[in-house]
C-alpha positions in Angstrom: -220.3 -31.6 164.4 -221.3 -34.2 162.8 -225.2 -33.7 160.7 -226.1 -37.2 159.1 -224.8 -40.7 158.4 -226.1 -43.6 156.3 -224.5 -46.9 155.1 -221.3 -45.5 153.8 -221.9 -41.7 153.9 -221.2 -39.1 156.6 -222.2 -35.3 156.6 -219.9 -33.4 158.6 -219.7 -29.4 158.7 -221.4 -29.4 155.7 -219.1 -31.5 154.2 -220.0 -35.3 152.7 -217.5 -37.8 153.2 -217.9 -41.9 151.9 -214.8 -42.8 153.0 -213.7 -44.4 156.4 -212.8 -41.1 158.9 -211.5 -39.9 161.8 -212.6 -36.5 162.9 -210.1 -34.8 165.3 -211.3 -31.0 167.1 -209.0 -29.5 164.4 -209.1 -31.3 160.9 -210.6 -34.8 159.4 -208.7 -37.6 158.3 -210.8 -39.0 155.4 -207.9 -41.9 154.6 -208.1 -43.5 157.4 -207.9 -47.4 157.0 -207.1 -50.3 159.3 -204.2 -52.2 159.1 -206.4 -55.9 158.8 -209.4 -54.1 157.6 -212.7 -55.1 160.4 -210.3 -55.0 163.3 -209.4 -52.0 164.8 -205.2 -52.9 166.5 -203.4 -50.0 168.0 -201.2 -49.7 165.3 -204.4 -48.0 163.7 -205.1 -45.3 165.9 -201.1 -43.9 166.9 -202.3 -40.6 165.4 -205.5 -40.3 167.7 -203.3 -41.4 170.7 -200.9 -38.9 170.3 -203.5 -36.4 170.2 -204.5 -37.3 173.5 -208.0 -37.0 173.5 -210.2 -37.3 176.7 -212.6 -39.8 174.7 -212.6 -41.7 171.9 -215.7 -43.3 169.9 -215.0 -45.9 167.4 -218.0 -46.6 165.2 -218.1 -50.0 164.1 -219.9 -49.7 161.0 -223.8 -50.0 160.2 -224.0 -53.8 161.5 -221.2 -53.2 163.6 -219.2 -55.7 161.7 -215.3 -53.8 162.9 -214.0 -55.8 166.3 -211.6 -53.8 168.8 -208.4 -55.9 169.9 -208.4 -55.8 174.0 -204.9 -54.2 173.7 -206.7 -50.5 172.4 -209.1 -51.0 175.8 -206.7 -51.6 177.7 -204.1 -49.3 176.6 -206.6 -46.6 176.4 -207.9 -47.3 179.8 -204.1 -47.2 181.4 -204.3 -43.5 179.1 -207.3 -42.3 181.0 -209.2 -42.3 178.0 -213.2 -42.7 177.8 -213.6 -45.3 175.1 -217.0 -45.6 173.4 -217.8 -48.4 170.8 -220.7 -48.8 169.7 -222.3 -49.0 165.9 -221.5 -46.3 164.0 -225.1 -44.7 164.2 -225.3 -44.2 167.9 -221.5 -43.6 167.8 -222.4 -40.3 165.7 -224.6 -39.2 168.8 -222.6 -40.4 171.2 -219.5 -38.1 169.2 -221.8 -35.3 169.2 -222.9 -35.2 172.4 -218.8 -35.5 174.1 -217.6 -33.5 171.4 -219.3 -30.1 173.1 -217.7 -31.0 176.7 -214.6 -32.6 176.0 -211.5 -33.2 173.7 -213.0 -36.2 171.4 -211.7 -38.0 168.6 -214.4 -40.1 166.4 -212.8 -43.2 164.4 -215.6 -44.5 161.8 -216.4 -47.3 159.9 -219.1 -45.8 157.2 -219.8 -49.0 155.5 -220.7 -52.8 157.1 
């Protein structure tokens, strides 16, 4: 569960992180970087995928400034998997609120 987030910092199980994350049912990445930094390829979420997770929210930052390449939708359409991106605010409810019904991954860009 996931309490707060503000530019570049992110409460989570009482727990503060100010790094870039991805929060998976079981653990949290808190390493997690992009290969070309404000776009989100495939190549940055093989972990998540193997994880197969029914949805997967991508926050794109406080603007919203991180851009997902067509070949993550489409690839995790084909997967059956429920992809949400939206600005990393709302992504933290939207994580929440899936996160209590079904197996959901959060990838999230804390800063811009």
């Amino acid at each position: 569960m996931i309490e707060s987030y503000a530019f570049g910092r992110m409460d989570v199980d009482g727990r503060t992180y100010t790094s870039d994350l991805i929060i998976f049912p079981d653990r949290i990445n808190d390493s997690w970087w992009r290969k070309s930094g404000h776009n989100l390829c495939l190549e940055d979420i093989e972990d998540i995928l193997k994880e197969k997770p029914e949805v997967l929210v991508v926050g794109t930052g406080f603007y919203g400034i991180v851009s997902v390449e067509e070949e993550v939708k489409s690839h995790a359409q084909s997967q059956g998997i429920e992809l949400v991106i939206e600005k990393t605010k709302k992504a933290v409810q939207s994580f929440n609120e899936f996160a209590s019904k079904k197996k959901t991954i959060g990838a999230f860009h804390l800063t811009c």
